[in-house]
Every structure is written in C-alpha cells, then in structure tokens.
Gaussian input, Z-matrix of N, CA and C with variables (Angstrom, degrees):
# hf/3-21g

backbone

0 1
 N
 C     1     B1
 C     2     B2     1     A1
 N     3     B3     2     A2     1     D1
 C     4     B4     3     A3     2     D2
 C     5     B5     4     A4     3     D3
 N     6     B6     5     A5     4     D4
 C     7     B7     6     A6     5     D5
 C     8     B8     7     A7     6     D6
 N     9     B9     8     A8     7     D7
 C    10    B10     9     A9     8     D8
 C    11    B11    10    A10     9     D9
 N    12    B12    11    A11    10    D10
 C    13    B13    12    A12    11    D11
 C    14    B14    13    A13    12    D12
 N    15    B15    14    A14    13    D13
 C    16    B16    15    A15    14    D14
 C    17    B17    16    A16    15    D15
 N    18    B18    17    A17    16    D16
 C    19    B19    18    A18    17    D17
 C    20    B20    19    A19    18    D18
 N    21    B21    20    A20    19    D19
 C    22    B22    21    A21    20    D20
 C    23    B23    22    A22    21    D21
 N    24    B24    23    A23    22    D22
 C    25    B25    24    A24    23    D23
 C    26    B26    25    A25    24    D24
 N    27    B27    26    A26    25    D25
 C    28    B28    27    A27    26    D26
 C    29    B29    28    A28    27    D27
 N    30    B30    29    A29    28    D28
 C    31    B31    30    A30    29    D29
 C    32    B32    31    A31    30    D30
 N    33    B33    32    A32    31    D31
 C    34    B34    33    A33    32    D32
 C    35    B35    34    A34    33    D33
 N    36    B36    35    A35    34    D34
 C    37    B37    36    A36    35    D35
 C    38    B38    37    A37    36    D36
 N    39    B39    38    A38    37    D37
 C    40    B40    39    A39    38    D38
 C    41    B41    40    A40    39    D39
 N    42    B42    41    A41    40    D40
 C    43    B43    42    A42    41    D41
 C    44    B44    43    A43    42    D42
 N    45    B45    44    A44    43    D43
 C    46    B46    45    A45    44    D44
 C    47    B47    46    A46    45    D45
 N    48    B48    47    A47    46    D46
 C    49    B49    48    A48    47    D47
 C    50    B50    49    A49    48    D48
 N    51    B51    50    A50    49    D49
 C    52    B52    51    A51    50    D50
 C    53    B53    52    A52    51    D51
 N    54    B54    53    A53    52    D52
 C    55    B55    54    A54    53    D53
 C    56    B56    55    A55    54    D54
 N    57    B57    56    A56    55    D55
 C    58    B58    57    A57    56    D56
 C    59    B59    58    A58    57    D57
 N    60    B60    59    A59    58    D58
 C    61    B61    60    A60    59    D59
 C    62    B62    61    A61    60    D60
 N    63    B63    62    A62    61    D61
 C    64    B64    63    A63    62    D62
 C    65    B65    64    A64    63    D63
 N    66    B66    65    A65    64    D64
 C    67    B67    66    A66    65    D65
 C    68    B68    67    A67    66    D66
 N    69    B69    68    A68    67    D67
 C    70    B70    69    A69    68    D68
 C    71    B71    70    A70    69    D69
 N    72    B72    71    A71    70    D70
 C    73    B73    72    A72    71    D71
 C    74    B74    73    A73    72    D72
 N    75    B75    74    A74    73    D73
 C    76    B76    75    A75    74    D74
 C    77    B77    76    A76    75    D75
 N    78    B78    77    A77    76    D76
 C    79    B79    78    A78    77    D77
 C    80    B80    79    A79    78    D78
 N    81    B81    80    A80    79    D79
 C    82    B82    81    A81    80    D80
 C    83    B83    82    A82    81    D81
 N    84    B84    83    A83    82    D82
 C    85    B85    84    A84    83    D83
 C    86    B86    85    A85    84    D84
 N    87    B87    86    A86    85    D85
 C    88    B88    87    A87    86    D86
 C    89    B89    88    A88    87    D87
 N    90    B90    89    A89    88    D88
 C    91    B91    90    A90    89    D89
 C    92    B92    91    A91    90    D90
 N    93    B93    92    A92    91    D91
 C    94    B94    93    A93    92    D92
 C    95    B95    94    A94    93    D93
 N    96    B96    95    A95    94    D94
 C    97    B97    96    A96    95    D95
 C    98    B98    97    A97    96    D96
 N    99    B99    98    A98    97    D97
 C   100   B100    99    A99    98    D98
 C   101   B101   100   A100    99    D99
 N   102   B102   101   A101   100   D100
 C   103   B103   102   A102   101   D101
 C   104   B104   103   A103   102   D102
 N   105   B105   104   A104   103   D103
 C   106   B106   105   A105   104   D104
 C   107   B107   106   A106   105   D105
 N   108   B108   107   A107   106   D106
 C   109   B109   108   A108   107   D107
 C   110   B110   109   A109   108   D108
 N   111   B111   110   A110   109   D109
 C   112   B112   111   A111   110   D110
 C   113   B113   112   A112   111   D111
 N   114   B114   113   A113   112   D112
 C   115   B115   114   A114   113   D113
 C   116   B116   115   A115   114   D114
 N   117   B117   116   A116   115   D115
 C   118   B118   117   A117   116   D116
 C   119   B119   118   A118   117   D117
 N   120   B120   119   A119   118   D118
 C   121   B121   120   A120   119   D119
 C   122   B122   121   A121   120   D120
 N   123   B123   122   A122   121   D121
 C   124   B124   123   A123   122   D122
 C   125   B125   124   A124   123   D123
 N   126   B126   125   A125   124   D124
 C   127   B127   126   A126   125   D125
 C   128   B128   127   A127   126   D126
 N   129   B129   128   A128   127   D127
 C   130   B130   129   A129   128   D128
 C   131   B131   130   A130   129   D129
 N   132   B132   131   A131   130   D130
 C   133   B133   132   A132   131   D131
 C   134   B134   133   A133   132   D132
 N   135   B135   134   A134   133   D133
 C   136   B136   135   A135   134   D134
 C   137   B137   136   A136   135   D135
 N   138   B138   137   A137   136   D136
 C   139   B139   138   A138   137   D137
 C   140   B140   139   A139   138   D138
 N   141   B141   140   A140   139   D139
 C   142   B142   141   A141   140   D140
 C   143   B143   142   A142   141   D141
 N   144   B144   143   A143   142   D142
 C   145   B145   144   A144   143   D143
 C   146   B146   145   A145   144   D144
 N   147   B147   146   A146   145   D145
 C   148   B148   147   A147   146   D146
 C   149   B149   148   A148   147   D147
 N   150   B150   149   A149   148   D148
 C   151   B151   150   A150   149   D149
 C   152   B152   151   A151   150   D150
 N   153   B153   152   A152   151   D151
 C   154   B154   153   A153   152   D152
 C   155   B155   154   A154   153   D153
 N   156   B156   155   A155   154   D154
 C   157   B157   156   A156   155   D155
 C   158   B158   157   A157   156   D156
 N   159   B159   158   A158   157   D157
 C   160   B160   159   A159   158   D158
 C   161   B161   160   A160   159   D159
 N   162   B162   161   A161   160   D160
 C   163   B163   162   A162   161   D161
 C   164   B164   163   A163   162   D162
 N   165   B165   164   A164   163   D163
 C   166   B166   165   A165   164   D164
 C   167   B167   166   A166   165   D165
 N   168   B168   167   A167   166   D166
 C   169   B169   168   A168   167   D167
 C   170   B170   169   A169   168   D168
 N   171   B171   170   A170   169   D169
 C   172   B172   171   A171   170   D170
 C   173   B173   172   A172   171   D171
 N   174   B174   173   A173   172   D172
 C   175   B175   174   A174   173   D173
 C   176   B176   175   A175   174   D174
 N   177   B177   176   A176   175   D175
 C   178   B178   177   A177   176   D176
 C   179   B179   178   A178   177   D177
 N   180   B180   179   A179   178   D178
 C   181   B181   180   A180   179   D179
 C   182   B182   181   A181   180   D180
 N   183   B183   182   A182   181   D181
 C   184   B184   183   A183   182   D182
 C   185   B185   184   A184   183   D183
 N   186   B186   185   A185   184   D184
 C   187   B187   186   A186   185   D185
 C   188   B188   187   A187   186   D186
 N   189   B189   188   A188   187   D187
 C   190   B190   189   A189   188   D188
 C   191   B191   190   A190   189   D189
 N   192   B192   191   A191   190   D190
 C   193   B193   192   A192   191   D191
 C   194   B194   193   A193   192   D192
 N   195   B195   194   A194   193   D193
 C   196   B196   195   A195   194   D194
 C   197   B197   196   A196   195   D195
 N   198   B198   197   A197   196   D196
 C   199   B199   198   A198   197   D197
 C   200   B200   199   A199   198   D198
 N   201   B201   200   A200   199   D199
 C   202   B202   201   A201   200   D200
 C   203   B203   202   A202   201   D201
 N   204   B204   203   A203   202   D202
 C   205   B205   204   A204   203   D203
 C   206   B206   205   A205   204   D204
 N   207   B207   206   A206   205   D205
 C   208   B208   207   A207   206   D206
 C   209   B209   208   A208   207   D207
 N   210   B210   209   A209   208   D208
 C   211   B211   210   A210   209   D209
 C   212   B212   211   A211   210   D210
 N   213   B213   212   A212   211   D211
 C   214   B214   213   A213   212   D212
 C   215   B215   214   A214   213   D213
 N   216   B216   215   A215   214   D214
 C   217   B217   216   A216   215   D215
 C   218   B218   217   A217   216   D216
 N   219   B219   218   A218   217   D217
 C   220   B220   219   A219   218   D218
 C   221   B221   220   A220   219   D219
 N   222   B222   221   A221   220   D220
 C   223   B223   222   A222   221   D221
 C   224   B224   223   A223   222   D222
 N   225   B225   224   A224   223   D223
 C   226   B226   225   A225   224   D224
 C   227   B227   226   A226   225   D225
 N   228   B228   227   A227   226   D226
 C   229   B229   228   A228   227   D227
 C   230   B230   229   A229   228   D228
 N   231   B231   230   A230   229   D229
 C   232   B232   231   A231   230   D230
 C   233   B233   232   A232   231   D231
 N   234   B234   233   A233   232   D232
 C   235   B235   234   A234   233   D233
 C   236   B236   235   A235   234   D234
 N   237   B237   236   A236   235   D235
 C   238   B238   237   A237   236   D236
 C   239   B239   238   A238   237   D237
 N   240   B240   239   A239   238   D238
 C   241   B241   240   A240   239   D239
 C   242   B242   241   A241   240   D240
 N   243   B243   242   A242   241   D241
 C   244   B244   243   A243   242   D242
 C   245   B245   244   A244   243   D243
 N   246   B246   245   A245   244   D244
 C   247   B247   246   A246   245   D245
 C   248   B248   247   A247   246   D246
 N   249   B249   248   A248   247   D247
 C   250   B250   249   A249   248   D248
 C   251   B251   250   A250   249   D249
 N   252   B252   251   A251   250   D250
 C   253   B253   252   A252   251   D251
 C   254   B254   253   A253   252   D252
 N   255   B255   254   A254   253   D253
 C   256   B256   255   A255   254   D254
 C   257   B257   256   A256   255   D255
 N   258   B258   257   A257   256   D256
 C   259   B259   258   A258   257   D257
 C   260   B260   259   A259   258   D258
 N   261   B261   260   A260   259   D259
 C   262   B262   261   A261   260   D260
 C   263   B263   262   A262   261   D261
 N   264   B264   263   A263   262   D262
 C   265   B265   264   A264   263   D263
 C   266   B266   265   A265   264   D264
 N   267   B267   266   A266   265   D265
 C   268   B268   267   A267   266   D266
 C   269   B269   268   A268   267   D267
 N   270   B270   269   A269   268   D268
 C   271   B271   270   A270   269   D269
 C   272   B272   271   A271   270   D270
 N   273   B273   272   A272   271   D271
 C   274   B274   273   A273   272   D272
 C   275   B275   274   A274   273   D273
 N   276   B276   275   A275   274   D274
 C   277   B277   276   A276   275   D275
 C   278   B278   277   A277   276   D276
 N   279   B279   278   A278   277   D277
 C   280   B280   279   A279   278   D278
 C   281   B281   280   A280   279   D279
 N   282   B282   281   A281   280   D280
 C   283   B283   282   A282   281   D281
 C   284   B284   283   A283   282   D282
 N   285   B285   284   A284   283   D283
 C   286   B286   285   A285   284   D284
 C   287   B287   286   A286   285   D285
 N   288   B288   287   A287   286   D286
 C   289   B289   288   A288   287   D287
 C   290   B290   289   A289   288   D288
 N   291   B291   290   A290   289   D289
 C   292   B292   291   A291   290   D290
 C   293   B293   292   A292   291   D291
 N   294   B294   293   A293   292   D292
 C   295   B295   294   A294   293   D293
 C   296   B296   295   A295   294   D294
 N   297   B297   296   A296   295   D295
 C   298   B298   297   A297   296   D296
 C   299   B299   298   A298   297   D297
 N   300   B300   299   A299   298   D298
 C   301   B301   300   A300   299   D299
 C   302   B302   301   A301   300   D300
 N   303   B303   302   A302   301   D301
 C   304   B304   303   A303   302   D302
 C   305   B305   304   A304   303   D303
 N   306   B306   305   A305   304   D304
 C   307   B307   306   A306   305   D305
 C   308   B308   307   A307   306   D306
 N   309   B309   308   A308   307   D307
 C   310   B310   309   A309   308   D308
 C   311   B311   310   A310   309   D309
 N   312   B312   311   A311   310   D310
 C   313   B313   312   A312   311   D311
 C   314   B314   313   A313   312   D312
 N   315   B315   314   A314   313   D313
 C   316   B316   315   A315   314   D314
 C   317   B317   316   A316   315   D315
 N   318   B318   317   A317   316   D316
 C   319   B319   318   A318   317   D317
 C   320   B320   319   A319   318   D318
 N   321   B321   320   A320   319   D319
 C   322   B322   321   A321   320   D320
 C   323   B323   322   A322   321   D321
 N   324   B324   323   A323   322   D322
 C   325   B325   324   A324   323   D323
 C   326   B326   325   A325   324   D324
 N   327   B327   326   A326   325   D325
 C   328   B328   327   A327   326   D326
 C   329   B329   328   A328   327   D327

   B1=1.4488
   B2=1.5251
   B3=1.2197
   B4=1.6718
   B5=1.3606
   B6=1.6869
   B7=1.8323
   B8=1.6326
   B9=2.3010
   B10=1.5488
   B11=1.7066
   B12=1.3051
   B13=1.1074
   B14=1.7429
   B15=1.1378
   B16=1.6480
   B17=1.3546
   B18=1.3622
   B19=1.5730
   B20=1.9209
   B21=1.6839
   B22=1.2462
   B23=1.6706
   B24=1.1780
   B25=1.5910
   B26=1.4606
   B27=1.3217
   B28=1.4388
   B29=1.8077
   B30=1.1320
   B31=1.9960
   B32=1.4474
   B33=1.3581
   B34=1.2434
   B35=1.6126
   B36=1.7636
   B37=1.1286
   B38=1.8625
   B39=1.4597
   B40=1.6041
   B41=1.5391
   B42=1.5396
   B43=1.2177
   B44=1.8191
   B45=1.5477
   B46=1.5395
   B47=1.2253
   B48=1.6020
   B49=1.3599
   B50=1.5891
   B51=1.2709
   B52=1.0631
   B53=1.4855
   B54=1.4790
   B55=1.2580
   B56=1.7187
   B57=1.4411
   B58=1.9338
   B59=1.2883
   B60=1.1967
   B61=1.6481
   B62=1.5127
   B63=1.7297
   B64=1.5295
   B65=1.5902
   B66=1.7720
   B67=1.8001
   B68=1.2613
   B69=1.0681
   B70=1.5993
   B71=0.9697
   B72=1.6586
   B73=1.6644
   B74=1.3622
   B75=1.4077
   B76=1.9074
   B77=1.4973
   B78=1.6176
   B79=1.0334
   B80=1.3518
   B81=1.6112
   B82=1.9253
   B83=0.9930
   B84=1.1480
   B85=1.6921
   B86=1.6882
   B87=1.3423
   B88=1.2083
   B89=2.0693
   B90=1.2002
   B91=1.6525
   B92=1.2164
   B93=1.5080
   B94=0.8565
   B95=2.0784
   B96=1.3766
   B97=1.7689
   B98=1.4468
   B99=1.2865
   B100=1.6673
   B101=1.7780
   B102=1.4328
   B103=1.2835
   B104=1.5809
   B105=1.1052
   B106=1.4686
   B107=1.6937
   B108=1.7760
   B109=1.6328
   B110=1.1990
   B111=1.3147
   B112=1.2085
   B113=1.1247
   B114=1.7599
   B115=1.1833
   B116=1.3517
   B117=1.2223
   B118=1.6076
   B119=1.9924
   B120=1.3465
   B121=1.6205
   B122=1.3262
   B123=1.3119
   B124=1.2102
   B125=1.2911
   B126=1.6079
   B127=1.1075
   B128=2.0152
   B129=0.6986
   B130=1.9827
   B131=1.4909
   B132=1.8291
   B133=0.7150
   B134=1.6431
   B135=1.5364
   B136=1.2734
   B137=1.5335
   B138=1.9869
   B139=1.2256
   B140=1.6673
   B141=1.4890
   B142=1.7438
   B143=1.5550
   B144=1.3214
   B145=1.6995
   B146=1.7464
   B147=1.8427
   B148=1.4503
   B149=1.3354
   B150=1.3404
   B151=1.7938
   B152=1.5019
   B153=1.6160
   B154=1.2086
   B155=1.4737
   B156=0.8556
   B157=1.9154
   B158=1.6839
   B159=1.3588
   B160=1.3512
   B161=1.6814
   B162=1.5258
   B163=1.6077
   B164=1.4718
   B165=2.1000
   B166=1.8643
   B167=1.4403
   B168=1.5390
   B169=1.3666
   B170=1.3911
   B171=1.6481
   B172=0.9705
   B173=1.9679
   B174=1.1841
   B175=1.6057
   B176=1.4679
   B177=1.0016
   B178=1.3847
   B179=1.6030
   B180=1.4421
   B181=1.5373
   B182=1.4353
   B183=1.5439
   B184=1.8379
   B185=1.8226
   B186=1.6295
   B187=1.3696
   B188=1.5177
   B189=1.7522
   B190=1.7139
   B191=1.5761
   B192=1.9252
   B193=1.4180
   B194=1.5148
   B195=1.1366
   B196=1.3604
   B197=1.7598
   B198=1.0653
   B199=1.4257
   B200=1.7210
   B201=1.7742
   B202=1.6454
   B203=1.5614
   B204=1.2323
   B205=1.6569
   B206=1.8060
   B207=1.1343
   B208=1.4502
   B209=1.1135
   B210=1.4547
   B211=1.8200
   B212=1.3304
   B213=1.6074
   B214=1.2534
   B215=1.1298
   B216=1.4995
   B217=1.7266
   B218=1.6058
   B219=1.3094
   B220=1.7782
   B221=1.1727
   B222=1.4803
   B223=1.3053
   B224=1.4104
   B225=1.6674
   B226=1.2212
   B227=1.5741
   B228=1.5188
   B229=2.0010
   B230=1.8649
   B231=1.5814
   B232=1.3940
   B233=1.5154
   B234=1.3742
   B235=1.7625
   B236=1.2183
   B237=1.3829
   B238=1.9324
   B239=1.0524
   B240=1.5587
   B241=1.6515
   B242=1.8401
   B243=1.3379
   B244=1.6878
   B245=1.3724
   B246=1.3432
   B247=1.4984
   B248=1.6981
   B249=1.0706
   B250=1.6657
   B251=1.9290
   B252=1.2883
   B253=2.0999
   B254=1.3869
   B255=1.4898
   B256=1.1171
   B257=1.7683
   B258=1.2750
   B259=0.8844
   B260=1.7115
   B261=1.4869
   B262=1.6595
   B263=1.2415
   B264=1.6210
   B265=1.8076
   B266=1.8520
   B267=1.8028
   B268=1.3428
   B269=1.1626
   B270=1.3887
   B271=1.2023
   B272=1.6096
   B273=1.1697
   B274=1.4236
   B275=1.5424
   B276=1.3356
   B277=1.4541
   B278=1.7168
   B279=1.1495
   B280=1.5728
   B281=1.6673
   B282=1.3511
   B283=1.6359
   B284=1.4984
   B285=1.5164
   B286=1.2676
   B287=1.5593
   B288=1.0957
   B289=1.3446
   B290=1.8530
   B291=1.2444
   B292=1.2427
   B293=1.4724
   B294=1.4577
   B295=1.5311
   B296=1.0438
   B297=1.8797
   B298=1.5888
   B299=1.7881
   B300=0.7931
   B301=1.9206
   B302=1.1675
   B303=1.6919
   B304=1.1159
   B305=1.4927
   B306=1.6659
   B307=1.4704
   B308=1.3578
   B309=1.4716
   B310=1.2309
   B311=1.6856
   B312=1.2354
   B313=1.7139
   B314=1.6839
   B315=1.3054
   B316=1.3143
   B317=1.1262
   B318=1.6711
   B319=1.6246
   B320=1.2576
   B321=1.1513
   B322=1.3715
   B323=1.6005
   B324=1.3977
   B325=1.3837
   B326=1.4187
   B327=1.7450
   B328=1.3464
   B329=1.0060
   A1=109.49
   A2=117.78
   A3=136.89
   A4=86.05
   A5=103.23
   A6=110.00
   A7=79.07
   A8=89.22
   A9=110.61
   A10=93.69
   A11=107.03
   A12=111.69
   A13=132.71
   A14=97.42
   A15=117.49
   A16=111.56
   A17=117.42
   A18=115.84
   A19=85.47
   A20=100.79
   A21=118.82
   A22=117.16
   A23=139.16
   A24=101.12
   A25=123.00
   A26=116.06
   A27=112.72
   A28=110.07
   A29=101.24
   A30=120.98
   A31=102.07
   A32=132.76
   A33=144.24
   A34=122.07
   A35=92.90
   A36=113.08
   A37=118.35
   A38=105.24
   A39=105.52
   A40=110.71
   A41=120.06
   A42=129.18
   A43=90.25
   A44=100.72
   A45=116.17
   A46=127.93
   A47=118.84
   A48=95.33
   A49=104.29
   A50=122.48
   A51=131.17
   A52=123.71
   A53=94.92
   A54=114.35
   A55=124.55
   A56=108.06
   A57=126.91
   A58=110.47
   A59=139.55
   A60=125.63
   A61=92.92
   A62=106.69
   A63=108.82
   A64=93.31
   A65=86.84
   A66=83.16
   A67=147.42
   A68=99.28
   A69=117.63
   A70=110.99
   A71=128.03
   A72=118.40
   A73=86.12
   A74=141.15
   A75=116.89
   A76=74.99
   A77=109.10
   A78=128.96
   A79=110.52
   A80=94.28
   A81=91.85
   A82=110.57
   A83=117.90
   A84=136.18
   A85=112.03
   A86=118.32
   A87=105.50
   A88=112.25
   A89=112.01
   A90=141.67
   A91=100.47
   A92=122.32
   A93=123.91
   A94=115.64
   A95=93.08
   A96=107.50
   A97=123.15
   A98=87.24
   A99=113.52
   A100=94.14
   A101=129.01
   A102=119.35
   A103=105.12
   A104=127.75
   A105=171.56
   A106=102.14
   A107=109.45
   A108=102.91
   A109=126.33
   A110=153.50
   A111=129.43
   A112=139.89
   A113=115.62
   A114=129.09
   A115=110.08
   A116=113.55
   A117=124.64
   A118=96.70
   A119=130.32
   A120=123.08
   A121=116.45
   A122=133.89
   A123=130.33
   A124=106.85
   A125=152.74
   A126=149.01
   A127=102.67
   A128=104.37
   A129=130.54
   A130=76.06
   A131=126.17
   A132=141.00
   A133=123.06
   A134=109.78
   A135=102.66
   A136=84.91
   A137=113.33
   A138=116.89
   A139=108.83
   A140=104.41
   A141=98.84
   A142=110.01
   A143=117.39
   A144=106.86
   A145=97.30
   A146=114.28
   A147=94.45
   A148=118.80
   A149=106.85
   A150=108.53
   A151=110.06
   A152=112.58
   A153=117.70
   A154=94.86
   A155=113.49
   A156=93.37
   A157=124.50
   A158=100.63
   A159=100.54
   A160=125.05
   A161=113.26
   A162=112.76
   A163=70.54
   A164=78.49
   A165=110.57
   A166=98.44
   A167=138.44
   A168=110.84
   A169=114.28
   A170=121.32
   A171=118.99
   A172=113.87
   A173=105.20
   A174=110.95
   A175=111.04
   A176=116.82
   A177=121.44
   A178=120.92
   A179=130.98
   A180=134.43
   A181=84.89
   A182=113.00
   A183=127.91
   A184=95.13
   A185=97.71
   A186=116.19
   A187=127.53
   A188=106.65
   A189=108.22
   A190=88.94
   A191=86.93
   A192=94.85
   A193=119.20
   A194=146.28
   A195=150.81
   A196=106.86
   A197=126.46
   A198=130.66
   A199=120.41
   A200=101.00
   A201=94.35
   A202=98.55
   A203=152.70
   A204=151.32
   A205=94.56
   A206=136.81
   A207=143.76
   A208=125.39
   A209=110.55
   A210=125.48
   A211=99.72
   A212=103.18
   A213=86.71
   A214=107.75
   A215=102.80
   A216=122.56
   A217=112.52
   A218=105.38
   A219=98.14
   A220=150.85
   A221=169.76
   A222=142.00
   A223=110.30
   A224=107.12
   A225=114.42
   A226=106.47
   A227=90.55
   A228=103.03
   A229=95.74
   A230=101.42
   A231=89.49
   A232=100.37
   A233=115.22
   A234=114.95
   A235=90.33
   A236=124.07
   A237=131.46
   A238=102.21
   A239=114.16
   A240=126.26
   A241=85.44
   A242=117.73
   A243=135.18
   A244=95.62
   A245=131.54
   A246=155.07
   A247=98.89
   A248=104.43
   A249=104.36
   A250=85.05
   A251=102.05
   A252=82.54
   A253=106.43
   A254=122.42
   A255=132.65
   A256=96.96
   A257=135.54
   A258=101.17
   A259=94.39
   A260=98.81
   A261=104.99
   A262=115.80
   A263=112.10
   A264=109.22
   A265=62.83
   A266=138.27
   A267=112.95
   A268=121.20
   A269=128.91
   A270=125.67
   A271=105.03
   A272=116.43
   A273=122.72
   A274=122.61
   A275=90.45
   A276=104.35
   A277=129.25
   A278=89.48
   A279=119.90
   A280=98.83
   A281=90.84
   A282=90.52
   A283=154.52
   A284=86.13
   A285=139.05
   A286=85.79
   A287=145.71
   A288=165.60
   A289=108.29
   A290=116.70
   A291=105.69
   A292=107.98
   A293=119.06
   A294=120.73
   A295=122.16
   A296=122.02
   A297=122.05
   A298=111.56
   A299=109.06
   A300=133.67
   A301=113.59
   A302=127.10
   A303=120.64
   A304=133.16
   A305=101.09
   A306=123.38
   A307=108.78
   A308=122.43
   A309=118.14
   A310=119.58
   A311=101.21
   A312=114.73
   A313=117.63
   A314=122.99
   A315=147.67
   A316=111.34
   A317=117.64
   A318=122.48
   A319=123.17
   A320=119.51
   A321=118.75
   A322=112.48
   A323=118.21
   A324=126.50
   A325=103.36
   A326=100.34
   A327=120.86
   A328=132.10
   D1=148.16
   D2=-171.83
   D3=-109.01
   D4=108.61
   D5=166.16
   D6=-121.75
   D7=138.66
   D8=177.94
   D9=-126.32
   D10=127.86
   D11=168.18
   D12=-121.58
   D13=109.66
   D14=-169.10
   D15=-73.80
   D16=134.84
   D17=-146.95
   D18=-148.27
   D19=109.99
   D20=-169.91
   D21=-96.86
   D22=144.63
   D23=157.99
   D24=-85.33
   D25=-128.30
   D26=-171.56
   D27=-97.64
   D28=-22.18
   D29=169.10
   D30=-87.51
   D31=18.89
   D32=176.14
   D33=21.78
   D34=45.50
   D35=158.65
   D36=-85.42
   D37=123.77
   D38=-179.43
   D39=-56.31
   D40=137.10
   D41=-155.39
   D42=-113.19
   D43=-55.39
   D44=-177.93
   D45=-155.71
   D46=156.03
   D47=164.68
   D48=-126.99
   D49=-173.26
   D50=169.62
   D51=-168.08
   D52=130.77
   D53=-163.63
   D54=-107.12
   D55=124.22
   D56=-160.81
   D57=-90.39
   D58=141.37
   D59=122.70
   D60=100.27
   D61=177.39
   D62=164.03
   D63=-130.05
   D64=162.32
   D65=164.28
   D66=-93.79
   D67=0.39
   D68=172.67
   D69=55.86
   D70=42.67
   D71=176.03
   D72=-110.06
   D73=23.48
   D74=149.83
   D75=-144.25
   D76=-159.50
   D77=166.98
   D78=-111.58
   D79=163.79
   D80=-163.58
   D81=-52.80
   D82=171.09
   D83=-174.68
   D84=59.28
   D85=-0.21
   D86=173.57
   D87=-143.20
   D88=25.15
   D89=-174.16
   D90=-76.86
   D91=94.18
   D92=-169.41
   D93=-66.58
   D94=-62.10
   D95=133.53
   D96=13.13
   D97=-98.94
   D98=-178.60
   D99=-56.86
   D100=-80.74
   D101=153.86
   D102=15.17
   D103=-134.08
   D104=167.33
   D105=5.96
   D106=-59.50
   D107=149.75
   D108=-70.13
   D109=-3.14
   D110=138.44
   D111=-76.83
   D112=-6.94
   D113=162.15
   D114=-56.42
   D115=-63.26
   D116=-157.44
   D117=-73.88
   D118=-26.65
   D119=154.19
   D120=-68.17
   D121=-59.87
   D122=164.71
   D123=-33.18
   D124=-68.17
   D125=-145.13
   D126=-83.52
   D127=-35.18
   D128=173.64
   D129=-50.73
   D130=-109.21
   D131=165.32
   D132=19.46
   D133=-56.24
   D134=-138.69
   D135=-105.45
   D136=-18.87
   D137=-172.08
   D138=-80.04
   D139=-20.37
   D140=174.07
   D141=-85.31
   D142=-21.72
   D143=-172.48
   D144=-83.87
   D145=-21.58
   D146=-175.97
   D147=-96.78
   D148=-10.98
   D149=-167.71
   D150=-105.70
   D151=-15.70
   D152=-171.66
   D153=-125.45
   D154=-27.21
   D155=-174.20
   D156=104.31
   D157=-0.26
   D158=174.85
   D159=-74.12
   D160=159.26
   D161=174.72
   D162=-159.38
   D163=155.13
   D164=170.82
   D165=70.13
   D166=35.42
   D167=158.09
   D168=-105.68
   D169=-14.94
   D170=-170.91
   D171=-106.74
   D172=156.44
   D173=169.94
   D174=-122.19
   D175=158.01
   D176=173.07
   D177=-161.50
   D178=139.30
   D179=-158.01
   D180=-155.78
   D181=154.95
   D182=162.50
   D183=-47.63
   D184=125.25
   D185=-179.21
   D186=58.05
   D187=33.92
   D188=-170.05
   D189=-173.80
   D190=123.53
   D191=168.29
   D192=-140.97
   D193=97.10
   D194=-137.30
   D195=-103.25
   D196=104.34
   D197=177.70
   D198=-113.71
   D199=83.80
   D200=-160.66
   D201=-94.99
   D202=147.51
   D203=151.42
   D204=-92.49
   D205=82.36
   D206=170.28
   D207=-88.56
   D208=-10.06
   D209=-164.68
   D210=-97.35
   D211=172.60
   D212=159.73
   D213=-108.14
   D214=177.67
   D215=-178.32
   D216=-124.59
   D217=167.18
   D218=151.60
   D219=-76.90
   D220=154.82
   D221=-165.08
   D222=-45.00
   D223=-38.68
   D224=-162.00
   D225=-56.77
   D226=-51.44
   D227=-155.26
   D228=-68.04
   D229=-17.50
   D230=-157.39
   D231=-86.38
   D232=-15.24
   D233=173.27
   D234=-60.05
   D235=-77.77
   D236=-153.67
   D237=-27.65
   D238=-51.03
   D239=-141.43
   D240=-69.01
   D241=-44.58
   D242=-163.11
   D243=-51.84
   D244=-63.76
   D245=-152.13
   D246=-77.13
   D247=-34.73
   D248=-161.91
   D249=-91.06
   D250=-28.37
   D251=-170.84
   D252=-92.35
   D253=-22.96
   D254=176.37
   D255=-65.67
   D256=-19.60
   D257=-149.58
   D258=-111.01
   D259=-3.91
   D260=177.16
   D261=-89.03
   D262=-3.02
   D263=-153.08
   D264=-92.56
   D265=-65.99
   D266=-160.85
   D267=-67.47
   D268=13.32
   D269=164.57
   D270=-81.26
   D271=-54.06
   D272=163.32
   D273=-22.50
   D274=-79.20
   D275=155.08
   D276=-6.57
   D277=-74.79
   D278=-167.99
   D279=-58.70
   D280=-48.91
   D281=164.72
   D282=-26.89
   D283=-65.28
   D284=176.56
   D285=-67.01
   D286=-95.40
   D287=168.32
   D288=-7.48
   D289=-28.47
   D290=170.47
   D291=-126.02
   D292=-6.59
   D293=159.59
   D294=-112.43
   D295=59.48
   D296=-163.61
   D297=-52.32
   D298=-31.55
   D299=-179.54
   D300=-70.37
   D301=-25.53
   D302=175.49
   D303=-124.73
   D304=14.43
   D305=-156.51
   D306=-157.68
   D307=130.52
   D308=-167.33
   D309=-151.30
   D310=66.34
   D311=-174.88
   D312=-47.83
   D313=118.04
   D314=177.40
   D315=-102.57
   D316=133.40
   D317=144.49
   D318=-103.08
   D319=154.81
   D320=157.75
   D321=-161.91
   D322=173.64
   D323=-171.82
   D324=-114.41
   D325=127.94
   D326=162.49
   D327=-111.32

C-alpha cells in the first residue's frame, strides 16, 4: 500500500507531503496505481521548481518521496506553492478514492 502523508501547519496551509511503500495492484513496471501517484508528485514537483523557482526541496529513493516547502517564500511564491500542493493532495485523494486498497491519504500537523 502507498500511504501519502500531508503535513499542514497551523493556518492549514500544506507544508509537505510524503510519499511510502508501493501498491502492489500490478507488478512493477505495469501498476497502474503506483503509475498515477507518481504522476501527480512528479507534476507538483516539477510545477514548483518551474513556476516558482525552487531546488533542494524534494528527496526521493525506490518507494519514498519527500516534498517539504520549509523556506520561506514571498506572499506571492507562497500562494503558488499553496495551489500547486493543494492541488496534488486532491489528486491524491482521488486516488485513494477509487483505489481504497491501494492508497492511503494522511494528515498531520507540522
């Protein structure tokens, strides 16, 4: 199972997420699952290093993907950054939502 855990602060703005495990609903190279959440991090990812300018927030290893925003930003960067994670946690979501068995969305406060 793929547990993602979304890590808010106290203005319950998303800070990070981070992503566990595989789901094992195909086998590798063909998980549809696994697929679909790394699309929607990869695209998170690729939309804060291209639209905002960030490098060094993310990590990633087989079955682990770490997406922290810890710095600061400007009002500006810090809306984008809001819109772009907000918009992966309902992709997540959605996930989760038609693969209850293989996907497992978490909050918590950091």
């Amino acid at each position: 199972m793929i547990k993602i855990n979304i890590g808010r602060d106290l203005a319950g703005t998303i800070k990070k997420f981070v992503i566990k495990g595989h789901a094992g609903y195909a086998e590798e190279g063909s998980d549809i699952v696994c697929s679909a959440v790394s699309a929607i991090a990869y695209t998170a990812v690729g939309a804060i290093e291209g639209l905002i300018g960030l490098k060094g927030f993310f990590k990633e290893k087989n079955g682990f993907m770490s997406c922290k925003l810890d710095m600061e930003l400007s009002p500006e960067k810090s809306h984008d950054a809001n819109v772009i994670m907000a918009t992966a946690e309902i992709g997540f979501k959605q996930i989760e939502y038609a693969y209850p068995d293989y996907v497992k969305v978490l909050d918590e406060e950091v």
